[in-house]
N, C-alpha and C positions, 0 to 999 in steps of 0.2 A: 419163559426162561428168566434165569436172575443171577446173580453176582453174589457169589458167597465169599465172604473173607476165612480164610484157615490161619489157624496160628504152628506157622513152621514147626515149632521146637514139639507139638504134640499131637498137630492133624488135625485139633479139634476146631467148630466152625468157633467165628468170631464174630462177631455183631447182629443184626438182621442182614438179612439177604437184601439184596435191592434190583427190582425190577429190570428188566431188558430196555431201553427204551424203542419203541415199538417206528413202523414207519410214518404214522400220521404227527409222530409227538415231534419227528426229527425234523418233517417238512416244517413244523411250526418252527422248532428255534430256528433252524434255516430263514426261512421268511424274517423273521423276528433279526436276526442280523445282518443281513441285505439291507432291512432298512433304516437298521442302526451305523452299517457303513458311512453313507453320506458323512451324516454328523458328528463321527467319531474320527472320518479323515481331514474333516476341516476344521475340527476344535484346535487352537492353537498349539503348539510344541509346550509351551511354560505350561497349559493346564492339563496336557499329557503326561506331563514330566511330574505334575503336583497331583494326582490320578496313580502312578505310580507308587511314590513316595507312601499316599497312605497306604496301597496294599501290604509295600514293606513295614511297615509302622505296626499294620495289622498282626502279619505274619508274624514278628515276634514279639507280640502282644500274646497272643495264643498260643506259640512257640510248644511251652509245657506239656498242656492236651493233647495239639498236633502228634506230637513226637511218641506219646504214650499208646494214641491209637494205634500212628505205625508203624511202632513197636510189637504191637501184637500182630501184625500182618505180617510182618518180613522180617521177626526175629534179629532188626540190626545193631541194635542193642538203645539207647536211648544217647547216650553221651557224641556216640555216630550222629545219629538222627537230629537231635536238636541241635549240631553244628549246621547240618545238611540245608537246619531250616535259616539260620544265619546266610550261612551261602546263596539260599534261595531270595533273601530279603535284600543280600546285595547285590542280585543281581538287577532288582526293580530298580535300586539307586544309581546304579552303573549307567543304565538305559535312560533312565532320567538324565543323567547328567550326559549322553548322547545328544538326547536329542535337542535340550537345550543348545549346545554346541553348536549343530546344525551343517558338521562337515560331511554327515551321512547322507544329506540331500543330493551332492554331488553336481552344484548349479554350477552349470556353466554357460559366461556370457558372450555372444560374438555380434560385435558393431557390425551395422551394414557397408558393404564396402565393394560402390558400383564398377570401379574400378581391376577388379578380381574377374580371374579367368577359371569357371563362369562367375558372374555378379554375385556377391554372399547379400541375401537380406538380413532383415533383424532376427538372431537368434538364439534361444534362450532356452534352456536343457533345465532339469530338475527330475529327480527320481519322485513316483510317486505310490500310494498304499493299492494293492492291486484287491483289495477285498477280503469277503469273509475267507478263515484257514483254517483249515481242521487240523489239531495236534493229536497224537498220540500217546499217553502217559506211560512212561518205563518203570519196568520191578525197580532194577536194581538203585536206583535213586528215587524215590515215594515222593521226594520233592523237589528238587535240584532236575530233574532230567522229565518231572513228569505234567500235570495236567496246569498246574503255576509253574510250570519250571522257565529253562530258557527259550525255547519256542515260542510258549506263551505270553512270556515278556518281550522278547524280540518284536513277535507280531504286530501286538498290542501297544507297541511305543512307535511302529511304522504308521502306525494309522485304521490298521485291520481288527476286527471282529473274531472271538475265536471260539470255534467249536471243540470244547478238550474232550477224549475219548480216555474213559478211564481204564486202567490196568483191570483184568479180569479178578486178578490174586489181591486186588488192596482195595474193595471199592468204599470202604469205611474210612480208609485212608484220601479218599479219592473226594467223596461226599463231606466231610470235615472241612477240607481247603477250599472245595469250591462254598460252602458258605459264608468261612472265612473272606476270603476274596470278593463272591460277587454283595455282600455287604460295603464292605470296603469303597467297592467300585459305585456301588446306591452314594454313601454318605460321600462320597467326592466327587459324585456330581455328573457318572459317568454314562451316555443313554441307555436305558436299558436293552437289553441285546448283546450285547459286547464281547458279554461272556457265558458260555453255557458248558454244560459238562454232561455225556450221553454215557449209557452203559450196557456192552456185550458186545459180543462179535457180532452179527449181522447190523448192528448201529453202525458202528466199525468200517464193514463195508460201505454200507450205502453211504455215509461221509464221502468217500472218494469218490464213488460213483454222483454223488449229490451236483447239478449245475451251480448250483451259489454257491459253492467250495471255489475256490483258486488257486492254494496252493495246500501240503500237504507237508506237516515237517511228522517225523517219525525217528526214534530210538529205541532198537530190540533186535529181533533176529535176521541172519542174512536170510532166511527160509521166507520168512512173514515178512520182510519190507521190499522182497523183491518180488512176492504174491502184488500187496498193494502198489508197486511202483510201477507194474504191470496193468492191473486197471486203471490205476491213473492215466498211462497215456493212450488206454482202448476208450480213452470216454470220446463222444461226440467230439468236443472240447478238451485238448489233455491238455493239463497242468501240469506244475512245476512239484513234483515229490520230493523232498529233503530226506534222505535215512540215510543213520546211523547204524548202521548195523556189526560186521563181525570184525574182529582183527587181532592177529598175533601180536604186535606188538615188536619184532625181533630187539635183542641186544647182543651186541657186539666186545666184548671183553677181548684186547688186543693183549699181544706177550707180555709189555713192560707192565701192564696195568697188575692183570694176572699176576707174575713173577713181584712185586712189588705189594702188593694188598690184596691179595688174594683171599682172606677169613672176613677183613669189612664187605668185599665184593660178593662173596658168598650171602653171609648175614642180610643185606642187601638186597640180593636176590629172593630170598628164601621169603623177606618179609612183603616187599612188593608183588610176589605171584599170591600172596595169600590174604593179604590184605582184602577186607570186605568177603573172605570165604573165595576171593579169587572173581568175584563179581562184577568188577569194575570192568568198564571197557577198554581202561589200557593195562591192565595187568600185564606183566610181559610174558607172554608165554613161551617164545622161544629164545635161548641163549646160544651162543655159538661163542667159545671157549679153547682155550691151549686144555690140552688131556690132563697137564698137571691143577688144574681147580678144581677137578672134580671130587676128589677127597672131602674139600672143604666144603662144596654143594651136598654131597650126601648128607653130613652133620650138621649142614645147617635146615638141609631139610627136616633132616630126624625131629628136630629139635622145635617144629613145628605142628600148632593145633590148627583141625578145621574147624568147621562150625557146620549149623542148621543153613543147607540153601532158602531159598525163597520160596520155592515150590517146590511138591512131588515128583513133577515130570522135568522139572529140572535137575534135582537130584537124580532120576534115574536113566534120563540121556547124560550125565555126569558118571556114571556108573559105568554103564556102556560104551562111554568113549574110553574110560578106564582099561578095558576088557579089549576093547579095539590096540589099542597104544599096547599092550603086553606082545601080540603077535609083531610086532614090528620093530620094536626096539626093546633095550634094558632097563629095568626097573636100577635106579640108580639111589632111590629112598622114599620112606613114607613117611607120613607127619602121624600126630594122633589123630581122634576122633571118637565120641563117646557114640553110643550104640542107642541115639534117639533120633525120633523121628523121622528128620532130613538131615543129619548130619554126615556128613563127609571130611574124608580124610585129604588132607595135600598127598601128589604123588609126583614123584619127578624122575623122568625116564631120560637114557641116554641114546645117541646111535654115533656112530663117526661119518664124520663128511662124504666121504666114499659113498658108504649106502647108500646117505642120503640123495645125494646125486645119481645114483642109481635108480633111487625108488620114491624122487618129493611128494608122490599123489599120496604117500601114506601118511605126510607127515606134515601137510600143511594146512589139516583144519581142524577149527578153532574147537576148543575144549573149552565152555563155559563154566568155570570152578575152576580150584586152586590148584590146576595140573600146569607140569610144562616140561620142556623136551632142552637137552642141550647135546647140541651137534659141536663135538671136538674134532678142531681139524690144527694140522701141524704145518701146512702149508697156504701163504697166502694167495696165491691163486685160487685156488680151491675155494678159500673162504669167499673170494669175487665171486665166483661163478656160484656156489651156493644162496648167494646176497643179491644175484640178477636171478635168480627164481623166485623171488619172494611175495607175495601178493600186498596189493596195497593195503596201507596199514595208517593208523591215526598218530604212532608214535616210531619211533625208532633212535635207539641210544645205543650210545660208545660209550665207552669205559676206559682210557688212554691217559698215558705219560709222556713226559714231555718227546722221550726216543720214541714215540711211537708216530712222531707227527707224520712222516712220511706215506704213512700204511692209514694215517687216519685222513691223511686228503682224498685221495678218491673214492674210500669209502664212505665220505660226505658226498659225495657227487653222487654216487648211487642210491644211496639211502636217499635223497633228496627228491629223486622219481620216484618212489613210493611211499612214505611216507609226511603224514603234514605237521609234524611237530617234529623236531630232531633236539633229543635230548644226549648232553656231555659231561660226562661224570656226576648222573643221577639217575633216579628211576623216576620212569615215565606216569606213573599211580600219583594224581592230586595234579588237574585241570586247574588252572589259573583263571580268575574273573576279572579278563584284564579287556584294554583296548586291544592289543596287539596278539591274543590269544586264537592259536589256529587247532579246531577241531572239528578235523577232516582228512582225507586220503583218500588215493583213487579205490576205486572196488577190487575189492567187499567192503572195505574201511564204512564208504558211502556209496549215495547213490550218483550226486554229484562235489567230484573234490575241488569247482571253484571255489566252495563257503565253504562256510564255520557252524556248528550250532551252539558254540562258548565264546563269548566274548566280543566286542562292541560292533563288530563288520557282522555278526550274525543277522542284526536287522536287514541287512543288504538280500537276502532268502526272499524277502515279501514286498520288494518298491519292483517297478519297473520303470525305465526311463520316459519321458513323455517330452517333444521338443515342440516349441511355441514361436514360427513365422511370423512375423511382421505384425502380430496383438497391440494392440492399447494396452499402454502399461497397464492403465487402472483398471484391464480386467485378470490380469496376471494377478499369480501368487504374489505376498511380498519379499517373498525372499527372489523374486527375480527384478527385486523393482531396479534400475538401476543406480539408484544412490544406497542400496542395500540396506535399508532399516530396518531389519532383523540381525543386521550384524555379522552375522554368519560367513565365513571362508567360502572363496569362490575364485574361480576362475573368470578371467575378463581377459578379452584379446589376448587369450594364450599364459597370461602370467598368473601364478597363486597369488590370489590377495588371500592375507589371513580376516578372522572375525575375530569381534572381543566379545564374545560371549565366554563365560564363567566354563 
């Protein structure tokens, strides 16, 4: 078996095919990064951090090519794409600049102290790299979410080994970055092992299943990450599965907001469900609306193009859900769409709160593409009890004025249980690569909505805690030593000390 790449916009294949990799090739890089573990958890945070830097340096060194192959796989267009690989190059520097910081270790120090009821001895806490990780690489971001993306940087900057598993639909896409990359990682000096990249589904599996795996980060379907999250925890040994998987996303458009801007909030809407073909994983799909916007959602739907999805069978579970969504509620407008290959139209359907509440199993799952549903309700209650049905989600936004604050306080309280981002007067489309960036939500959103897989705490996915009783110092880390000469923020007898690292 092998990995073909298709070019969306025509069907036709795209590059060579590339081989499956088989189970003796997978035991090898397996082995091969076990034993690169050791020496990749102990190489210093500065020459992790300078290991980094080149890949980003890399990546948009190569940027151009990059972008043009996965331009042919996923139809995103190039100006998409070679931002995506920006994106991706910042996130190497973000992680760099983590882990020099050194607040991600989480070291914490406690004096002996015979005096305490019972006696405390010496003890001294540090997170640390729990081994080789298999990542998953996503359609919908080729490089941002996929085989270099944030997993594989998070991982890789904790200390770990990473086995990427490439996208079935991009593996030309897939095969580009990883030479890019594991070059990269040769000239800066990185063991070899570190990083490898397999291809096809039965690879796929055995990764999970594999004993030198530890933990598992994954972006895709609620169907496929909860297959794998599943054998994850039937192994002899379960580990820790990271997935991203489905989520609607809800918004909340309150009266004043409505009654006040109601053609930007349309407009608004209309470009954020459709943005990326609708592709993203926080597109909003559902809106919940006063009845008088909806005038202005139909036209700004009209007034809306689709595009070529990513695949065939994504297109046509797109199609199908289409066809599903007609028996249940009203078609409220379509967008265009030219009549090639994969392309689809935006659709945007209505029902009023009532039904909804009558009949949620219809209407609360997820539509991959540029579809979405808006539930008009006239009374706030209603809108509560439609907003405690809601499954967990990675985003959720209000849309409110200032008279609206009333009705928009407890609707924070609620949205705050399901959803891990809470967006106010914006759309939730464009993930921030920050410290303080939370993406996640309880399920479906993820598999677990402690973490993140965007942004600086995502490294926190691959350390576990390790506490060190009454050691010699001088066999301890340095970042536990006690006059802390690595600098680094820590705790000591209960108080934050900060670090002066950069």
């Amino acid at each position: 078996m092998s990995s073909q790449g298709m070019d969306p916009r025509s069907g036709r294949s795209i590059g060579e095919p590339i081989a499956d990799t088989g189970s003796a090739e997978l035991d090898r890089l397996a082995e091969v990064a076990s034993a690169a573990f050791p020496r990749w958890a102990a190489t210093s945070r500065e020459q992790r951090a300078r290991v980094l830097e080149e890949v980003a340096g890399a990546l948009d060194t190569e940027a151009p090519a990059l972008a043009a192959i996965a331009d042919a796989e996923t139809a995103l267009g190039l100006p998409r794409l070679q931002g995506e690989i920006q994106r991706t190059s910042g996130q190497l520097r973000l992680f760099a600049r983590v882990i020099r910081e050194g607040g991600y270790l989480e070291a914490i120090l406690d004096s002996p102290d015979p005096t305490a009821a019972p006696p405390r001895p010496d003890l001294r806490r540090m997170l640390r790299p729990l081994g080789p990780v298999a990542v998953f690489g996503a359609s919908n971001f080729p490089f941002a979410f996929s085989i270099a993306g944030g997993d594989t940087v998070s991982a890789l900057a904790a200390g770990c080994p990473v086995l990427a598993k490439a996208h079935p639909a991009q593996p030309g896409t897939a095969k580009a970055t990883f030479d890019v990359v594991a070059e990269a990682l040769k000239r800066a000096g990185a063991p070899e092992g570190v990083f490898a990249v397999v291809y096809g589904t039965p690879a796929g599996l055995d990764l999970v299943r594999h004993p030198a795996i530890k933990a598992v980060g994954f972006t895709g379907s609620t169907r496929g990450g909860r297959h794998l999250f599943d054998l994850a925890q039937a192994r002899p040994e379960p580990i820790p599965f990271y997935g991203e998987l489905g989520s609607l996303n809800p918004v909340v458009v309150l009266p004043g907001a409505a009654a006040t801007r109601a053609t930007a909030i349309a407009q608004g809407y209309a470009a954020s469900l459709t943005l990326g073909v609708g592709q993203f994983c926080t597109n909003p799909g559902l809106l919940f609306a006063p009845q008088a916007l909806l005038p202005a959602l139909g036209e700004a739907i009209a007034a809306t193009r689709g595009g070529p999805m990513l695949t065939a069978g994504m297109r046509d579970a797109y199609e199908s859900g289409m066809g599903e969504m007609t028996r249940h509620a009203e078609r409220l407008g379509q967008g265009q769409a030219d009549a090639t290959h994969n392309e689809v139209a935006p659709h945007l359907f209505h029902v009023d709160v009532h039904r909804f509440l009558q009949s949620p199993q219809h209407y609360l799952d997820e539509h991959f593409g540029p579809a979405g549903l808006v539930v008009t309700y006239d009374d706030i209650a209603e809108l509560m009890a439609a907003v405690e049905l809601m499954p967990g989600a990675l985003t959720a936004s209000v849309h409110a004025e200032s008279e609206d604050a009333a009705l928009a306080a407890p609707l924070l309280s609620a949205l705050a249980a399901r959803a891990g981002r809470l967006v106010y007067n914006a759309w939730p489309t464009g993930v921030a690569v920050s410290w303080s960036m939370q993406h996640g939500g309880p399920w479906p959103a993820t598999t677990n909505p402690l973490h993140t897989s965007v942004g600086a705490t995502a490294i926190r996915r691959w350390l576990a805690p390790v506490c060190y009783q009454d050691w010699p110092e001088a066999l301890l880390p340095l970042e536990l030593h006690a006059d802390n000469p690595m600098r680094i923020p820590r705790r000591v007898d209960g108080r934050l000390q900060p670090g002066s690292q950069a």
